[in-house]
Backbone as ProteinMPNN parsed JSONL, in Angstrom:
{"seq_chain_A": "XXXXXXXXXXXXXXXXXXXXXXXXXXXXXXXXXXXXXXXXXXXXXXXXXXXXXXXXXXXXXXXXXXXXXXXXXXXXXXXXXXXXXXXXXXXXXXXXXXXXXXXXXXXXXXXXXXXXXXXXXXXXXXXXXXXXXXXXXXXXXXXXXXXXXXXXXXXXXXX", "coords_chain_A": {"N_chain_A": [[-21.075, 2.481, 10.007], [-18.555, 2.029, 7.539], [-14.606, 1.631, 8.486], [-13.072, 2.993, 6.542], [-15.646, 4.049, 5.182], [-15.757, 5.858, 7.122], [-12.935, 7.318, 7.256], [-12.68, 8.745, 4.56], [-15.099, 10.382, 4.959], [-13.859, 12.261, 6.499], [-11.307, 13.114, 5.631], [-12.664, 14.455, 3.628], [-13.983, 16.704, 4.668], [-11.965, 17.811, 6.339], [-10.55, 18.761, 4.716], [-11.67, 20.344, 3.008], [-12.14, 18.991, 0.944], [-14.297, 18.244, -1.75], [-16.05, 15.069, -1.83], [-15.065, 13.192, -3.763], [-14.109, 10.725, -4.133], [-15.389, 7.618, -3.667], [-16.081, 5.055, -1.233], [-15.296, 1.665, -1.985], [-17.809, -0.059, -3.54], [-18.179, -3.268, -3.481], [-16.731, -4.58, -1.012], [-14.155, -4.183, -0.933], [-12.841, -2.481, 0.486], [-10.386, -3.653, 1.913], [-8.597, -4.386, 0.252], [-8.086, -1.843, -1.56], [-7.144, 0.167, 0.773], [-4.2, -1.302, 1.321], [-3.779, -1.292, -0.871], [-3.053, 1.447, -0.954], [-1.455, 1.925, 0.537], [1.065, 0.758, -0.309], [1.168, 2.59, -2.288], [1.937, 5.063, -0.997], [4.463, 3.956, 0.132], [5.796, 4.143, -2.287], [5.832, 6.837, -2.867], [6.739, 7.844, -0.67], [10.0, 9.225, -1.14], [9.591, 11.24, -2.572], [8.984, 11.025, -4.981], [7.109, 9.216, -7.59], [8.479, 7.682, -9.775], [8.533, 6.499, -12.8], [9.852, 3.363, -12.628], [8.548, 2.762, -10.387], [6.094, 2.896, -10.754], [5.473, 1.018, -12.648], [5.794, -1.018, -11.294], [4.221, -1.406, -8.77], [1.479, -1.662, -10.699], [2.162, -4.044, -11.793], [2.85, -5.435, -9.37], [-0.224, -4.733, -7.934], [-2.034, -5.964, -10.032], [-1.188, -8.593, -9.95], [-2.395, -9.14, -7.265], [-4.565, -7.774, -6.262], [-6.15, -6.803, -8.727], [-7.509, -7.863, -11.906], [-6.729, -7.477, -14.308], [-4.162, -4.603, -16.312], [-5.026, -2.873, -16.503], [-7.662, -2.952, -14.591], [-6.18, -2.63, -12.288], [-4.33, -0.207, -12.783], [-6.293, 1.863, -12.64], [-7.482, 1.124, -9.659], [-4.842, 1.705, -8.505], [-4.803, 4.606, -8.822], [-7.492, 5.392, -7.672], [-6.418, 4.564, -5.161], [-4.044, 6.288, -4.59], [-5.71, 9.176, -4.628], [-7.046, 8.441, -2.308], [-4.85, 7.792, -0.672], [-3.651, 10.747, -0.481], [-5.367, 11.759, 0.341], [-5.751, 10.669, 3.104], [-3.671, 10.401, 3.947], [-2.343, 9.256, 6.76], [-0.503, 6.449, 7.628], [-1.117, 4.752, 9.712], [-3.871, 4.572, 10.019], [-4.558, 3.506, 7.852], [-2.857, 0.968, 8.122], [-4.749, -0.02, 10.036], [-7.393, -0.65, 8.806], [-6.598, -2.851, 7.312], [-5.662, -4.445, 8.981], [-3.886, -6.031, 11.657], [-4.525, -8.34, 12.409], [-5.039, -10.018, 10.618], [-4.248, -12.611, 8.017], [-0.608, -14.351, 8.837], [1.056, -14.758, 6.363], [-0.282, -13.234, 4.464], [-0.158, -10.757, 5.644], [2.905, -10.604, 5.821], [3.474, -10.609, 2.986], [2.599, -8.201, 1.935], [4.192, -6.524, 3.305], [6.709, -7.693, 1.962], [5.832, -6.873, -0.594], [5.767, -4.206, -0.21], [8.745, -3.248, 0.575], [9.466, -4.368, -2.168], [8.284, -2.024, -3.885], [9.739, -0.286, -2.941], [12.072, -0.505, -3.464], [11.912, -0.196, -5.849], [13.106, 1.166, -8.097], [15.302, 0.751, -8.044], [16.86, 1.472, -5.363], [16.615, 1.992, -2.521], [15.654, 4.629, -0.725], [16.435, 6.141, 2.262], [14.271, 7.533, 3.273], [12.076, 5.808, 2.142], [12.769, 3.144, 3.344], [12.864, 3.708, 5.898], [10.171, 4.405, 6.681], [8.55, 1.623, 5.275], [9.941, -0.152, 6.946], [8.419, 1.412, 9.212], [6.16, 0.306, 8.582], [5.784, -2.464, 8.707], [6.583, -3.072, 11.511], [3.8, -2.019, 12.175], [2.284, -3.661, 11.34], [2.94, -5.769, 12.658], [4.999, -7.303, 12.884], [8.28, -8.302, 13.967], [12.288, -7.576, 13.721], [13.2, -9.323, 13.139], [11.188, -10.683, 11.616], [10.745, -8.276, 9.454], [12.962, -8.33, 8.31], [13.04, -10.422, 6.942], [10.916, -10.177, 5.054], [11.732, -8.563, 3.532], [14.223, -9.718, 2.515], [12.428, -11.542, 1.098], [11.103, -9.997, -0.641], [13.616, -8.974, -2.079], [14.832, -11.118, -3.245], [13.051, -12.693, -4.455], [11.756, -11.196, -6.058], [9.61, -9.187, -8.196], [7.114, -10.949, -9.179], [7.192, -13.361, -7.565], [5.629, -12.372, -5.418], [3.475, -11.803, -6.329]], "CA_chain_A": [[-20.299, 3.025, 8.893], [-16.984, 1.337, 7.933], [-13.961, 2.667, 8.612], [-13.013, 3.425, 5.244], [-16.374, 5.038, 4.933], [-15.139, 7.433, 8.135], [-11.911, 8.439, 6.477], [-13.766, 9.56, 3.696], [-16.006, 11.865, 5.43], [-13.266, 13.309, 8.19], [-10.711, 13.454, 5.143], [-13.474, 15.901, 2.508], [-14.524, 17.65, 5.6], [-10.623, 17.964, 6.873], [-9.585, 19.41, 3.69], [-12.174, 20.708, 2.432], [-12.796, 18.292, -0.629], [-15.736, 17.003, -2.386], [-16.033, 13.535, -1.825], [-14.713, 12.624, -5.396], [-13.957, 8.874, -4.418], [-16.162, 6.948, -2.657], [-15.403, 3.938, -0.977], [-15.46, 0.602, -3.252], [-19.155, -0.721, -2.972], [-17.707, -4.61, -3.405], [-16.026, -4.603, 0.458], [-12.213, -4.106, -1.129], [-11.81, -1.946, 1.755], [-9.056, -3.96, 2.12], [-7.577, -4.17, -1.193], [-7.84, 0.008, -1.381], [-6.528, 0.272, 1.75], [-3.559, -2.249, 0.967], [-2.604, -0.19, -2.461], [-2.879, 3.191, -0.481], [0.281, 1.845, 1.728], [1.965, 0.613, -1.764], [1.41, 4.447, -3.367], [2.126, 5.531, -0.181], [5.507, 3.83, 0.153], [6.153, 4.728, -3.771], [6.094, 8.273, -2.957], [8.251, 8.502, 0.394], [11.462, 9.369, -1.312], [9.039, 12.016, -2.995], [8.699, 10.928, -6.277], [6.64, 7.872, -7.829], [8.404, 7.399, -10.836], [7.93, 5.332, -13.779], [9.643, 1.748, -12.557], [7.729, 2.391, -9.283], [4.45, 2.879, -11.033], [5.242, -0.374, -12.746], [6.274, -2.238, -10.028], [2.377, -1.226, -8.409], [0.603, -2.234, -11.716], [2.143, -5.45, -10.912], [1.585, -6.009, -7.588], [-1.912, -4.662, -7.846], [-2.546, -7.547, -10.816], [-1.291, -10.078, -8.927], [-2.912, -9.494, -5.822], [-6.028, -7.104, -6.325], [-6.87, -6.881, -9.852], [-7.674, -8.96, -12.838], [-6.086, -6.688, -15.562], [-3.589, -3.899, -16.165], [-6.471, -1.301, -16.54], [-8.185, -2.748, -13.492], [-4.988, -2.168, -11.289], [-4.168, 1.004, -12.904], [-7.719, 2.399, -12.009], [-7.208, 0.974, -8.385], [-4.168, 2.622, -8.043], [-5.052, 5.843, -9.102], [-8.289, 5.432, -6.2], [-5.708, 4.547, -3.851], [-3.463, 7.778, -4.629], [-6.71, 9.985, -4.13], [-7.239, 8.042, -0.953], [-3.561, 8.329, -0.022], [-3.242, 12.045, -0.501], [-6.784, 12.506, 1.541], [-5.907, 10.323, 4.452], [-1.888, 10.442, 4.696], [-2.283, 8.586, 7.968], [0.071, 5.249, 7.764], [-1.598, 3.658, 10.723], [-5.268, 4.147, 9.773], [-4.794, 2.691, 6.107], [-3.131, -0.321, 8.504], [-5.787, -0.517, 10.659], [-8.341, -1.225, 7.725], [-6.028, -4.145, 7.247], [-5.848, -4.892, 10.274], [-3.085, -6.823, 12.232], [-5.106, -9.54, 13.029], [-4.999, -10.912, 9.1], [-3.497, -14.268, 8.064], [0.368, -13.785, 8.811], [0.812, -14.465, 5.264], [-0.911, -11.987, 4.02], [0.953, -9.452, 6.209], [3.785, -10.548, 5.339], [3.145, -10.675, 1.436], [1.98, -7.003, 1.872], [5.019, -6.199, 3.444], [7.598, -7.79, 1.442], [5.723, -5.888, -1.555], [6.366, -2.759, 0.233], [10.198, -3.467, -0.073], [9.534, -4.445, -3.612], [7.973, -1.143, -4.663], [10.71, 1.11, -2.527], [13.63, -0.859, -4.245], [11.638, -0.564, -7.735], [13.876, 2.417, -8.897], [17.061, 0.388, -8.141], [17.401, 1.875, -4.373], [15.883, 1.975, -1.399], [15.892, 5.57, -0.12], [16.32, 6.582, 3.797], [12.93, 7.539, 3.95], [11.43, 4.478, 1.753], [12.916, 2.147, 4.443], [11.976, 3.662, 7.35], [8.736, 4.112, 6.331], [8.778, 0.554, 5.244], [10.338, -0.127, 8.951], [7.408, 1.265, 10.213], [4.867, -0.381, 8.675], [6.326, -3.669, 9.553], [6.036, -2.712, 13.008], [2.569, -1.583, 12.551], [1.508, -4.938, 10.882], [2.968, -6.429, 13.858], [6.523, -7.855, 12.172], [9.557, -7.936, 14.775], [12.819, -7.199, 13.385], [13.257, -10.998, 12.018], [10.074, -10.634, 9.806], [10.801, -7.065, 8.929], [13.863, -8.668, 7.28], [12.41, -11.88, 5.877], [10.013, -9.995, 4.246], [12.999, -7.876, 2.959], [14.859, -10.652, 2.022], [11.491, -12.002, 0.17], [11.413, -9.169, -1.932], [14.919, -9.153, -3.243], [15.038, -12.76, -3.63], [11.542, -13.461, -5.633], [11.148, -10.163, -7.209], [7.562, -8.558, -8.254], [6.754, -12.004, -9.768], [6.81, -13.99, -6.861], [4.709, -11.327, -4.487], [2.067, -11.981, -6.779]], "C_chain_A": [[-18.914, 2.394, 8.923], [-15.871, 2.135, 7.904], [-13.342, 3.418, 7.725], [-13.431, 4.894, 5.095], [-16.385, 6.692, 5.91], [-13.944, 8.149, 7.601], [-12.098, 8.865, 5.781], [-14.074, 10.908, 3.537], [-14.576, 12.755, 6.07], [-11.732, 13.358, 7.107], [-11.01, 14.751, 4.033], [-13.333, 17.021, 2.742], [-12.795, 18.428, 5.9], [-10.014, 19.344, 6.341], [-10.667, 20.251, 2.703], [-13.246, 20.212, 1.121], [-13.621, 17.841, -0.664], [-15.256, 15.728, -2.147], [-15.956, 12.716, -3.164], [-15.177, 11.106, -5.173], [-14.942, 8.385, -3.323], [-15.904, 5.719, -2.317], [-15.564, 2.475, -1.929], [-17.095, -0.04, -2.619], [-19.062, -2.748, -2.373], [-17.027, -5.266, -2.205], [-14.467, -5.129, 0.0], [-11.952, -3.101, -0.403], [-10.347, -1.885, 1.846], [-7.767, -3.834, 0.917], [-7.032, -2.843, -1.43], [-6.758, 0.448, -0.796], [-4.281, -0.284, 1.851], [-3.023, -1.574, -0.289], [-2.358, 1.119, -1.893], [-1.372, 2.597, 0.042], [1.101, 1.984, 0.47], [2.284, 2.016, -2.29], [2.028, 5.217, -2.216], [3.684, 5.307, 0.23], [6.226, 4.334, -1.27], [6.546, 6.355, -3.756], [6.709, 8.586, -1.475], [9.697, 8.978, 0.223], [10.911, 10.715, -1.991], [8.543, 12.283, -4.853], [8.024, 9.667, -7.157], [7.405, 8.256, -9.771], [7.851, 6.268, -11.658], [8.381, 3.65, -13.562], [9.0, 1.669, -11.109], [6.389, 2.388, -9.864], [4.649, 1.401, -11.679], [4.956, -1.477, -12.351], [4.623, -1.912, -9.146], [1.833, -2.195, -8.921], [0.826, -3.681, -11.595], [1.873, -6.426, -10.151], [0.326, -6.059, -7.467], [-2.523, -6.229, -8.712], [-2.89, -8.481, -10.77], [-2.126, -10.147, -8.045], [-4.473, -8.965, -5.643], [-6.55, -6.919, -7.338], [-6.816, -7.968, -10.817], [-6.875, -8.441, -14.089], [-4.97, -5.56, -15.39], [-4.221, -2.662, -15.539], [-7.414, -1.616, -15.122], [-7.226, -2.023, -12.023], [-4.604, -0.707, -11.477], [-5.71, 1.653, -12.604], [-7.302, 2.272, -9.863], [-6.052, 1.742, -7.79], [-3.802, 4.053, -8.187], [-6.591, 6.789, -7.555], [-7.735, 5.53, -5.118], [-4.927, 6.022, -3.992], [-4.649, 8.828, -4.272], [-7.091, 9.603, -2.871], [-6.26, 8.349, -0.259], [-3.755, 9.642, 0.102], [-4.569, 12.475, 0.449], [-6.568, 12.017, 2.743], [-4.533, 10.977, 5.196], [-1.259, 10.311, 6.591], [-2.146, 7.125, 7.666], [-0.608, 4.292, 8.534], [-3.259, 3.771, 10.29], [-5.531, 3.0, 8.31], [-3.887, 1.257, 6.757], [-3.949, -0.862, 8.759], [-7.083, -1.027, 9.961], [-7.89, -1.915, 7.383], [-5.815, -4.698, 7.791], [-4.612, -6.084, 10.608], [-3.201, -8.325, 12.719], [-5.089, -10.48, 11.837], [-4.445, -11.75, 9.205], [-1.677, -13.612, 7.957], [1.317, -13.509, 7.074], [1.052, -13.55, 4.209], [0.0, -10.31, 3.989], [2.56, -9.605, 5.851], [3.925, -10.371, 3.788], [3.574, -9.314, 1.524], [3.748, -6.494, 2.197], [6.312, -5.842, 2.759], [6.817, -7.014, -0.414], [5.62, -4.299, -1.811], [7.86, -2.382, 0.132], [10.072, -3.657, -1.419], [9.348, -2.988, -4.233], [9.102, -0.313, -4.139], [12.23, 0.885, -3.574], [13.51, -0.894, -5.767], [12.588, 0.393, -8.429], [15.486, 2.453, -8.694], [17.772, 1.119, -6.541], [16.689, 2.395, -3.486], [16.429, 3.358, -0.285], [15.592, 5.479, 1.846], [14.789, 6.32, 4.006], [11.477, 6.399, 3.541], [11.773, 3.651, 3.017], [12.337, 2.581, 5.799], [10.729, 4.068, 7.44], [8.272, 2.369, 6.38], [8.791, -0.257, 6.404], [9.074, -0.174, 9.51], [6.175, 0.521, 10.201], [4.805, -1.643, 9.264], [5.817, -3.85, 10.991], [4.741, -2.542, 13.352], [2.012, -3.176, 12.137], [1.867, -6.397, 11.945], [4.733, -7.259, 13.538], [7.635, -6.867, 13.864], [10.56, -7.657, 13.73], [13.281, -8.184, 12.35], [12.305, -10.643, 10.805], [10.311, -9.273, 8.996], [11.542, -7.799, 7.685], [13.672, -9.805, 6.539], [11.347, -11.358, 4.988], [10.641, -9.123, 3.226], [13.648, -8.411, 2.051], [13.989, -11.266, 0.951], [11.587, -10.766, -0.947], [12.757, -8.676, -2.759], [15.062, -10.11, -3.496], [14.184, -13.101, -4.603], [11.063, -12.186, -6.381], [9.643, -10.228, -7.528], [6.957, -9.846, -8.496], [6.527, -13.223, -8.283], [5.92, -13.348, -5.576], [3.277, -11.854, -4.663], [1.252, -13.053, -6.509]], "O_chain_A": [[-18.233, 2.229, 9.935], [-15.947, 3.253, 7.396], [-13.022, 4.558, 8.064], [-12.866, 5.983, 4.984], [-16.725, 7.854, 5.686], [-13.905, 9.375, 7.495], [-11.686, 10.011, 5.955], [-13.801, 11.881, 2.834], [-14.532, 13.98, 5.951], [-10.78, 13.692, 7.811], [-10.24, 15.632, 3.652], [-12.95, 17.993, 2.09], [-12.621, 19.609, 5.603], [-9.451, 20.325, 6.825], [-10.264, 20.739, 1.647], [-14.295, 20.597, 0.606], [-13.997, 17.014, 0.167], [-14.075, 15.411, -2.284], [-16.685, 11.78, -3.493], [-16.099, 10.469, -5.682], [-15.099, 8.908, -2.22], [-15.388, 5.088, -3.239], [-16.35, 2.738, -2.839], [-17.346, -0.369, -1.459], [-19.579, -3.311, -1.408], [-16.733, -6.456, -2.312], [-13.823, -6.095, 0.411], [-10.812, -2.648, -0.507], [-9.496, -0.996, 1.865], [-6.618, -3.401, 0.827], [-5.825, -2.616, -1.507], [-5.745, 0.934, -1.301], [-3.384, 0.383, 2.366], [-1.826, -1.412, -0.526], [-1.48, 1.845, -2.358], [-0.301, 3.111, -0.282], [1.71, 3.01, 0.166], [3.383, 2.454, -2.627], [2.738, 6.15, -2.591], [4.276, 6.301, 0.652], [7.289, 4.948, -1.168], [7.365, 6.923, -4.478], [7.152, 9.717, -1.28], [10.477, 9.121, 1.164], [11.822, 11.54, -2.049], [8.062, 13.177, -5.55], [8.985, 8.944, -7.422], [6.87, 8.909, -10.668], [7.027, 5.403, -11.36], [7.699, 2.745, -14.042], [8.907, 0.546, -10.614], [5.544, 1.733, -9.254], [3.926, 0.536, -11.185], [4.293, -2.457, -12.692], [3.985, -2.96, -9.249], [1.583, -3.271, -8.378], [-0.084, -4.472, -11.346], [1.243, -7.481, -10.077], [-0.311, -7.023, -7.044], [-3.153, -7.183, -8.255], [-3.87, -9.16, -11.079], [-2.723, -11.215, -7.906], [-5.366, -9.569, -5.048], [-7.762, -6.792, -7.165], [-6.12, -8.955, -10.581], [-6.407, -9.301, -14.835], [-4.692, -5.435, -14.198], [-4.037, -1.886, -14.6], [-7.893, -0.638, -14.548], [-7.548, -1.232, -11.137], [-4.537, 0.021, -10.486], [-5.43, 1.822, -11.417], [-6.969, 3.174, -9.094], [-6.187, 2.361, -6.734], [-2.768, 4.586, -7.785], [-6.669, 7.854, -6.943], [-8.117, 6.232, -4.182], [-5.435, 6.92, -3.319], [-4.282, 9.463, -3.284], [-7.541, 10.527, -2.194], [-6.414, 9.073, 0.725], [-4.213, 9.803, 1.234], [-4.597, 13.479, 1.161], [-7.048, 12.67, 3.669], [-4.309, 11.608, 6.229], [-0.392, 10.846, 7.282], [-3.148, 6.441, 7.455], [-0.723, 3.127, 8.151], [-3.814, 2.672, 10.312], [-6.343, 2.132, 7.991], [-4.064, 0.271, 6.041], [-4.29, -1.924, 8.238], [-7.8, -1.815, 10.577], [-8.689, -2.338, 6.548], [-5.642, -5.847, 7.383], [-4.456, -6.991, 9.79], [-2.402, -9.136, 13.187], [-5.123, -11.692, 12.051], [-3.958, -12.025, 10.301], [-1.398, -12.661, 7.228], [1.958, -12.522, 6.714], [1.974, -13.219, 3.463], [0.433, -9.443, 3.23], [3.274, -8.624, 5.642], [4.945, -9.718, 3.568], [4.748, -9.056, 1.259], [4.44, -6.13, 1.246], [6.92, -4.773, 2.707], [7.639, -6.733, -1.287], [5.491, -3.542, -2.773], [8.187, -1.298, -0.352], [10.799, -2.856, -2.006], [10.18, -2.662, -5.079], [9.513, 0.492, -4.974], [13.026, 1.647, -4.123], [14.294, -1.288, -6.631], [12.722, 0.136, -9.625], [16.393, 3.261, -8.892], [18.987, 1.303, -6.474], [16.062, 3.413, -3.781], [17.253, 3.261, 0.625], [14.713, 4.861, 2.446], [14.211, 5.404, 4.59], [10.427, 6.188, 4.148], [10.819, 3.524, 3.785], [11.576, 1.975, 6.553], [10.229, 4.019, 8.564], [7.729, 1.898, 7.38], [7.844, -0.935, 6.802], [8.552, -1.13, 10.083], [5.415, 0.179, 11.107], [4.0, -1.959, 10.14], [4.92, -4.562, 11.443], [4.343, -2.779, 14.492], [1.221, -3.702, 12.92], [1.352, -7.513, 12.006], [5.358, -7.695, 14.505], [7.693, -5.767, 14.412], [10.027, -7.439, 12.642], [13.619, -8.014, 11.179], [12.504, -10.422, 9.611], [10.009, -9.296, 7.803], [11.114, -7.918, 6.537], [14.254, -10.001, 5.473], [10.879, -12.135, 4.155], [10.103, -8.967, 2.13], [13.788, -7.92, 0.931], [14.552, -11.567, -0.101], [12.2, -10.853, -2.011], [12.793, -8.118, -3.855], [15.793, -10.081, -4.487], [14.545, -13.779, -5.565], [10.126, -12.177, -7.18], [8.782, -11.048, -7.213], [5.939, -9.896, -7.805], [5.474, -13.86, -8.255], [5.588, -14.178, -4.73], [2.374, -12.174, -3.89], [0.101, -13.078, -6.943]]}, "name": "protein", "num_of_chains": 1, "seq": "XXXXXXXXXXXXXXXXXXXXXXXXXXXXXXXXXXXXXXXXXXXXXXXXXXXXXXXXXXXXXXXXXXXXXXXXXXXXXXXXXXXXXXXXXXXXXXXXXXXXXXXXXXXXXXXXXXXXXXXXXXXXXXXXXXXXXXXXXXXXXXXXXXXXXXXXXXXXXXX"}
C-alpha cells in the first residue's frame, strides 16, 4: 500500500471521516503531496486568501497541471488531504528528500512564493517555510537561495 494510500486510511479512521478523497489513481502521489505543503503553507498565518489562492493556481499550472480548472481541482484535493493529514513531515516524506535537488529546491522556493503572495511573509509562514527547508534537506544557504529565488523570479519563473 503506498504511503499516501496509508494516510488516507489512518487519517478517515483518526477522525472519523469517510474516505471522501482517494488517492490519485495516475501515481501523482507526488504532485498531491507537493500542493498539500503549498495549501499548507497558504494557510499558516491562518487565512488562504484570495492572492494566495492565486499564487497556488499558478504554481499548480506550471508545475502539476495542464489548466486552471485542472489545478484548481488539485488544489482543492490537496486542502482535503491537508486538513486530514496536518502532518508537515509525512506530506515531505511522500516527496521524499532523496528527489532531484532541483526539484526540492523549486518546491521550496514556491513555498516562499505562496507565503509572500499577500505582500508579507507572516512569523508563522516563515517558520513553517524554515522548516520545511530543513525537512527537504536545505541548510541555511539553500533555505535562502530558494528565498531569494522566489522574490527575484516571481510565480512565473517557479513554473
Amino acid at each position: 500500500m503506498a504511503m499516501l494510500s496509508r494516510l488516507f486510511a489512518y487519517a478517515s479512521a483518526a477522525f472519523g471521516l469517510p474516505p471522501e478523497t482517494e488517492p490519485p489513481p495516475d501515481g501523482s502521489e507526488e504532485h498531491l503531496a507537493a500542493t498539500a505543503l503549498l495549501v499548507h503553507v497558504a494557510r499558516a498565518d491562518g487565512v488562504l486568501d484570495a492572492a494566495e489562492f492565486e499564487r497556488l493556481v499558478r504554481l499548480v499550472r506550471g508545475r502539476y497541471a495542464a489548466s486552471d480548472a485542472e489545478a484548481a481541482a488539485l488544489i482543492e484535493r490537496a486542502s482535503v488531504f491537508d486538513a486530514q493529514t496536518r502532518d508537515l513531515t509525512s506530506l515531505v516524506e511522500l516527496i521524499g528528500e532523496d528527489g532531484a535537488p532541483e526539484q526540492r529546491e523549486r518546491l521550496l522556493a514556491m513555498a516562499w512564493s505562496v507565503a509572500g503572495a499577500d505582500g508579507t511573509v507572516h512569523e508563522f509562514e516563515e517558520a513553517l517555510v524554515w522548516r520545511l527547508g530543513k525537512l527537504l534537506g536545505f541548510d541555511e544557504d539553500g533555505i535562502h537561495a530558494a528565498r531569494r529565488r522566489a522574490q527575484s523570479g516571481g510565480a512565473a519563473a517557479l513554473a
